[in-house]
Backbone bond lengths (Angstrom), bond angles and torsions (degrees), N, CA, C in turn:
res aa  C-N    CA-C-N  psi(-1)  N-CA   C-N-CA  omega(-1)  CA-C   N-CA-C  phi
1 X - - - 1.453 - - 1.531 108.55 -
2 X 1.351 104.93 140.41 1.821 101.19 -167.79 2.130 103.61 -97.57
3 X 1.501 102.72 162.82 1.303 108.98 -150.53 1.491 85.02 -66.12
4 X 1.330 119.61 -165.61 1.657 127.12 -162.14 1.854 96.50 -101.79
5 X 1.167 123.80 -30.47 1.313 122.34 177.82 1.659 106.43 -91.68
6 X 0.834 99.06 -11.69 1.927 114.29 175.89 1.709 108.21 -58.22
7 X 1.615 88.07 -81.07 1.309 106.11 -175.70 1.555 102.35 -76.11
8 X 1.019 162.57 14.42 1.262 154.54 -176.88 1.876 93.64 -107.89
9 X 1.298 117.18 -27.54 1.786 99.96 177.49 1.866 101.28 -105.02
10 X 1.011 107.20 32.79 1.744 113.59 178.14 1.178 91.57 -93.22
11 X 1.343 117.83 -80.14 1.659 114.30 -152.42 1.768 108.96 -60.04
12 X 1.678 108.47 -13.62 1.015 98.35 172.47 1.346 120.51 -107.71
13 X 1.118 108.80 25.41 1.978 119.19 149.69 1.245 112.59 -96.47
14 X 1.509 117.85 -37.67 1.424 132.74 179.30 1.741 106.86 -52.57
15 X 1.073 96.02 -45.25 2.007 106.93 -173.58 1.675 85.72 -59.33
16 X 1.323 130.74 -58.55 1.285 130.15 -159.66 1.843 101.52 -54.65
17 X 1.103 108.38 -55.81 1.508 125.35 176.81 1.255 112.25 -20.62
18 X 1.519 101.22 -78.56 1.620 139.53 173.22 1.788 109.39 -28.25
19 X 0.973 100.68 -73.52 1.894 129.61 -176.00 1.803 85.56 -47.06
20 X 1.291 105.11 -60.57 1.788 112.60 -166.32 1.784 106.85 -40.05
21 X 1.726 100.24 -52.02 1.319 118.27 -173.86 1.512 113.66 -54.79
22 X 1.044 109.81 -60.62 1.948 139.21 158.79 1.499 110.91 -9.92
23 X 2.171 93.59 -63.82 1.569 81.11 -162.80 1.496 97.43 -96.47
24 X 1.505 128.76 14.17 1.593 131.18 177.89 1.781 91.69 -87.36
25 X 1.349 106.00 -24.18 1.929 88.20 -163.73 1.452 130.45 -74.78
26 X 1.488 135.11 148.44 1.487 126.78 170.59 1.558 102.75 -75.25
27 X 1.718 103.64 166.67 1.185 122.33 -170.83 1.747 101.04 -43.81
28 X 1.176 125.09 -40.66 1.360 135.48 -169.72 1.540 105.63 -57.54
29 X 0.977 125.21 -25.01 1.702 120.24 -156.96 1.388 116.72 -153.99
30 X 1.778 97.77 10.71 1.578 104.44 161.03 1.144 139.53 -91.39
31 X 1.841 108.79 0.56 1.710 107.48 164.67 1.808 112.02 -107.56
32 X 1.495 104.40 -0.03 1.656 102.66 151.59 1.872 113.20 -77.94
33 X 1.076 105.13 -27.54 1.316 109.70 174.93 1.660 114.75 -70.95
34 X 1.680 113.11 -36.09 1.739 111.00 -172.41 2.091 78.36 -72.50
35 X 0.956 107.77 -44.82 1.771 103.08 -163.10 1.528 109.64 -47.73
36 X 1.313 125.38 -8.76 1.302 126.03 -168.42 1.461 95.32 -106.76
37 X 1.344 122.50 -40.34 1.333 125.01 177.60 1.439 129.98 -39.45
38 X 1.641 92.39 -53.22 0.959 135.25 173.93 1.409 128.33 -53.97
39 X 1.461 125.87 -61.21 1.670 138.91 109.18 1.836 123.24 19.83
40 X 1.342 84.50 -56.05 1.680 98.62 -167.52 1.561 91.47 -87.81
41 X 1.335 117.01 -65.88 1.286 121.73 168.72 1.862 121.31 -23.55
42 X 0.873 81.43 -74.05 1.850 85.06 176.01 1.750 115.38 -52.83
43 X 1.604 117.03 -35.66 1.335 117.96 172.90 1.377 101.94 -80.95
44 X 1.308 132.62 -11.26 1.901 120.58 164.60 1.397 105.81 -77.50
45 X 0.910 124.99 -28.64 1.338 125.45 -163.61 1.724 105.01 -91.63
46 X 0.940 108.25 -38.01 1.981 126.60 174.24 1.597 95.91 -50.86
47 X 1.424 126.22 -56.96 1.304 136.74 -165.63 1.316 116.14 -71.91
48 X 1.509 103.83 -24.19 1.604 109.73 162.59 1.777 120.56 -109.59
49 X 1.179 91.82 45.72 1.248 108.34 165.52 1.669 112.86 72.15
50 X 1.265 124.18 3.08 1.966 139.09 -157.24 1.766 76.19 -113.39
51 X 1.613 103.73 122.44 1.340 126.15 110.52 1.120 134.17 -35.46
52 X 1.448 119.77 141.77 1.900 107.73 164.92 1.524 139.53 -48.95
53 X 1.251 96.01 -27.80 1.561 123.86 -177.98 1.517 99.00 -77.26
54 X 1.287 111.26 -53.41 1.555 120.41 -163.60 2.449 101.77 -63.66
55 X 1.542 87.24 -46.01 1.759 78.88 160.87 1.433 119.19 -93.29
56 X 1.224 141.18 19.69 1.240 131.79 148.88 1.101 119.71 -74.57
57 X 1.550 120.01 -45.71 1.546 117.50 145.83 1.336 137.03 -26.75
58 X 1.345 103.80 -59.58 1.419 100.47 156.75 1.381 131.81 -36.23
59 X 1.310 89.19 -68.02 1.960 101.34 -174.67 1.355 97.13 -52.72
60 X 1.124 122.07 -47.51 2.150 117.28 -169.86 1.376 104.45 -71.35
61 X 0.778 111.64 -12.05 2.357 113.80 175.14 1.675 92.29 -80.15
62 X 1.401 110.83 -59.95 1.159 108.34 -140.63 1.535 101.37 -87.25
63 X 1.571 127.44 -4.30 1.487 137.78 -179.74 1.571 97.45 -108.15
64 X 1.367 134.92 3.56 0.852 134.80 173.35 1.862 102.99 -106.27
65 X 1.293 121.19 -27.80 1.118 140.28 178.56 1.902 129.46 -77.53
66 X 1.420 87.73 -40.01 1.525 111.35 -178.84 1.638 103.80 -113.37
67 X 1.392 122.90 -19.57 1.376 132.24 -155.08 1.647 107.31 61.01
68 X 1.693 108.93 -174.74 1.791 120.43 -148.22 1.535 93.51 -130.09
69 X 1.174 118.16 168.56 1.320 123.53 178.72 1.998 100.38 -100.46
70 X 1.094 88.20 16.90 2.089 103.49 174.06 1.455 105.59 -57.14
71 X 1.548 129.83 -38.01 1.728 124.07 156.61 1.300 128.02 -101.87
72 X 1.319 91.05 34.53 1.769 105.00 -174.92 1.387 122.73 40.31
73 X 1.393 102.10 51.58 1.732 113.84 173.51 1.224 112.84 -121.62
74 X 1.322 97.17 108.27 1.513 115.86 -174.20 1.395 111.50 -81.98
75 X 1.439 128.36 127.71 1.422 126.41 167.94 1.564 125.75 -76.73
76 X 1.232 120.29 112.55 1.429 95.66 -160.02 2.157 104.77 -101.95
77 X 1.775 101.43 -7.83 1.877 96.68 159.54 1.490 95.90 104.31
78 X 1.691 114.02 2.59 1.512 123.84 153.88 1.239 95.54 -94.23
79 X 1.683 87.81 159.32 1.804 103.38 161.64 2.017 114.81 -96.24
């Protein structure tokens, strides 16, 4: 079992890993790839005390707040 400051900067190299794989993958093997992301994601969020549910909330405040890229409108921070 790895020390507590050990394993606490893994999953967050691992997320880096993941993302790397993501934007290297073809259409074929890029939503096993978001699933790994995803994976890592939920164990960053576990370590800071967030459930999955508890950051889906999040994300729905804050895509409800900022809006989603759901009509492919990207904000780019001009007016």
């Amino acid at each position: 079992m790895a020390e507590p400051e050990k394993y606490r900067s893994r999953p967050r190299d691992k997320l880096g890993e993941e993302v790397a794989e993501f934007l290297a993958a073809d259409e074929a093997t890029a939503v096993d790839e978001l699933a790994d992301v995803l994976e890592v994601m939920y164990t960053l969020a576990k370590d800071l005390g967030m459930d999955s549910a508890g950051l889906e909330r999040i994300r729905l405040a804050k895509a409800r707040e900022r809006g989603s890229f759901t009509n492919r409108v990207v904000w780019s921070g001009n007016h």
